[in-house]
C-alpha positions as CSV (number, residue, x, y, z in Angstrom):
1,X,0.0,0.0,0.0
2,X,3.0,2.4,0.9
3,X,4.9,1.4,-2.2
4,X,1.7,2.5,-4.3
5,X,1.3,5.8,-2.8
6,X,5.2,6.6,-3.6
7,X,4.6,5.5,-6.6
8,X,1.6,8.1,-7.4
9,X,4.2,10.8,-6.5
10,X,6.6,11.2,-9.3
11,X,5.9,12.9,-12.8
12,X,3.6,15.0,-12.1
13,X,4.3,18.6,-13.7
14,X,4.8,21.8,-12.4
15,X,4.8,24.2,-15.0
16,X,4.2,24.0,-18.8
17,X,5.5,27.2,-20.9
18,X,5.3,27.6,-24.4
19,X,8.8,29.0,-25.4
20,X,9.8,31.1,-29.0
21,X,11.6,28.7,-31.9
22,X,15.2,28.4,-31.5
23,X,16.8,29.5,-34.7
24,X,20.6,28.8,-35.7
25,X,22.7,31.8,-37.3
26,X,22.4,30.1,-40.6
27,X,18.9,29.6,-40.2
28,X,18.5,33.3,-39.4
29,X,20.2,34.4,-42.4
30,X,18.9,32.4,-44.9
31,X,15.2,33.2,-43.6
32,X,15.4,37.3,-43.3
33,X,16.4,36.6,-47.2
34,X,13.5,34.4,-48.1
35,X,10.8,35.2,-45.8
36,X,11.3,38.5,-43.4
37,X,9.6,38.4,-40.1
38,X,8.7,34.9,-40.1
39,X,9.8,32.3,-38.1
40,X,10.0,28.6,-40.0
41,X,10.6,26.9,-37.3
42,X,7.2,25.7,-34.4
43,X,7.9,27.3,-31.1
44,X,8.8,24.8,-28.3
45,X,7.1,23.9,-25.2
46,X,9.1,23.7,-21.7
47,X,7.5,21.1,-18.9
48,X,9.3,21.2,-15.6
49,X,8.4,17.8,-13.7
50,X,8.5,17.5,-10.2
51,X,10.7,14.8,-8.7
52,X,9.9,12.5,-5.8
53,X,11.9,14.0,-3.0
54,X,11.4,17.7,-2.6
55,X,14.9,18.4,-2.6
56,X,16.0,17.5,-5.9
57,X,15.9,20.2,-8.8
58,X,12.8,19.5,-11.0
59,X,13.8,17.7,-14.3
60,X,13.0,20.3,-17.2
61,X,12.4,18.9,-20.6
62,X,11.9,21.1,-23.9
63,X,10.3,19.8,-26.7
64,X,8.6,20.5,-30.1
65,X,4.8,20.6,-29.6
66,X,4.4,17.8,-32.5
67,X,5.7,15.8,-29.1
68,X,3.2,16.8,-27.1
69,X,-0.6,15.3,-26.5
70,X,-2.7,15.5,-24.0
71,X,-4.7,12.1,-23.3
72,X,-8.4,14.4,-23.1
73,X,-9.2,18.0,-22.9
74,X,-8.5,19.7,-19.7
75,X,-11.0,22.4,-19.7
76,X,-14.9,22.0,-19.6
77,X,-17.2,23.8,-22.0
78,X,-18.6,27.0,-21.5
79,X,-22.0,25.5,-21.1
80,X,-20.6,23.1,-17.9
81,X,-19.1,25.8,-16.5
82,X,-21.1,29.2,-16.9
83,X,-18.9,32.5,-15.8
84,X,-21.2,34.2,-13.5
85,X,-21.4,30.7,-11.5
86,X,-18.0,30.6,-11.4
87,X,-17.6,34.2,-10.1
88,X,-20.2,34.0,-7.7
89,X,-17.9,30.6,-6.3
90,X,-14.6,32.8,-6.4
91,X,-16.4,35.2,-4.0
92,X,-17.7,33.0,-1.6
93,X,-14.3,31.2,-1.3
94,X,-12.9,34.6,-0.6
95,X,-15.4,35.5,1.9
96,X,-15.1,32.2,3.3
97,X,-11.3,33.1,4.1
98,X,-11.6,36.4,5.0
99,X,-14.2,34.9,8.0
100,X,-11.6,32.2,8.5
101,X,-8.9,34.7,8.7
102,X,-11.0,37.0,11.0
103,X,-12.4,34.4,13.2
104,X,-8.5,32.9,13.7
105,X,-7.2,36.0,14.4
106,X,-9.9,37.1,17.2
107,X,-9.2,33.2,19.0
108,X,-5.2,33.4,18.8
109,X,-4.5,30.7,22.0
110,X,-6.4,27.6,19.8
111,X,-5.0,29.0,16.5
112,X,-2.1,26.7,15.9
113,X,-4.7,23.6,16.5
114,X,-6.9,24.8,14.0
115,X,-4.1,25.1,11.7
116,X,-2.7,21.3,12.5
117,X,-6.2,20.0,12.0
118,X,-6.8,22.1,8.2
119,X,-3.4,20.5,7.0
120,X,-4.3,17.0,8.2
121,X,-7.5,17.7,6.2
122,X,-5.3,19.1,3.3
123,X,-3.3,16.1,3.9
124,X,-6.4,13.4,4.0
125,X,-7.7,15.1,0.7
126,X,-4.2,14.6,-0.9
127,X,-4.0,11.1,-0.3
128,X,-7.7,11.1,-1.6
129,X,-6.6,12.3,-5.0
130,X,-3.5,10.3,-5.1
131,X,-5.6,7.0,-4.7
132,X,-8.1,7.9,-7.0
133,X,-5.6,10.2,-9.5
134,X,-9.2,12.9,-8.8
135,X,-8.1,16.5,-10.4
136,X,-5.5,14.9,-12.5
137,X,-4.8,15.3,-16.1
138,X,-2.8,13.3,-18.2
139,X,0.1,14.4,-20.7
140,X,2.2,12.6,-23.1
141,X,5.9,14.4,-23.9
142,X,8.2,13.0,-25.6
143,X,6.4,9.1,-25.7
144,X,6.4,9.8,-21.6
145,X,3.2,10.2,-19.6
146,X,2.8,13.0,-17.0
147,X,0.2,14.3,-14.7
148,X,-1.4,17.6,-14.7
149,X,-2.7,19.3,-11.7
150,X,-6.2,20.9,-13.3
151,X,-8.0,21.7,-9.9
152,X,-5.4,24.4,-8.8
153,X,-2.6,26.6,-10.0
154,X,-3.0,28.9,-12.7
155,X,-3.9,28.1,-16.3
156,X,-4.0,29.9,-18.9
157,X,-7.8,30.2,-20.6
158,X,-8.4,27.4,-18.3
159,X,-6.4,25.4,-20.1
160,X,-7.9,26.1,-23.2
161,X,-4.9,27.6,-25.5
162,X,-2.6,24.8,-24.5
163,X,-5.4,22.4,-25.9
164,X,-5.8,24.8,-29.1
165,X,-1.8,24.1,-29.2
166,X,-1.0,20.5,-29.4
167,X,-2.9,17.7,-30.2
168,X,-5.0,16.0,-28.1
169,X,-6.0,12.0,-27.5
170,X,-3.8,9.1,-28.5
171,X,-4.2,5.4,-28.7
């Protein structure tokens, strides 16, 4: 059981960055000839994977985006996911903190037990999604599958302009 929760850890990806084409002098040259302002080559896309022990520097792997698929879409359409419901859940999470934040700083002497029992929470929830790979998205670089984080961080368009970049599904 331990061995499979160690083994959820590893490959899953911190940040994705879509990075310009890398152009040789020679390239350079012989393009500014031809074509002016317009690069041949695809840009490339950057993944920085997080390794299994904190303290190890993230592995970094740049690739074409001809190498990159994604196993499903990421982001939900429009009609799922309607804008003012999703605004009207931004502010009640806010307000929801700012009472949390309130009500923690008005009780300081049971503060720090609040605070043990939110991470153990945090940390219950965790586990959660690592059993059941919940909020997890799946991406192929380079013939290597990765997971993507898709309930938190910060996307871009949801996650939408990566899809409209590379391809997505694979068999």
């Amino acid at each position: 059981m331990g061995f499979y929760l160690i083994s959820k850890t590893p490959n899953i990806v911190s940040s994705i960055r879509v990075l310009p084409p890398v152009q040789t002098a020679g390239q350079a040259a012989g393009q500014a000839a031809a074509r002016p302002g317009i690069a041949a080559n695809l840009p490339q896309l950057e993944v920085r994977v997080k390794r299994m022990f904190p303290l190890l520097q993230p592995k970094v792997i740049t690739t074409s985006l001809e190498n990159v698929t994604l196993k499903t879409r990421f982001s939900l359409p429009s009609e799922y996911v309607p804008e003012l419901r999703r605004l009207e859940k931004q502010m009640e999470e806010e307000a929801r903190k700012k009472a949390l934040w309130k009500f923690d700083t008005e009780h300081l002497l049971t503060m720090p037990f609040r605070r043990i029992g939110r991470a153990f929470m945090n940390l219950f929830k965790g586990v959660r999604a690592a059993w059941t790979d919940v909020g997890y998205g799946i991406i192929k670089v380079d013939g290597k599958q990765y997971k993507v984080d898709v309930t938190k961080g910060y996307a871009h368009d949801g996650f939408r302009t990566l899809e409209r970049i590379v391809n997505i599904g694979w068999k």
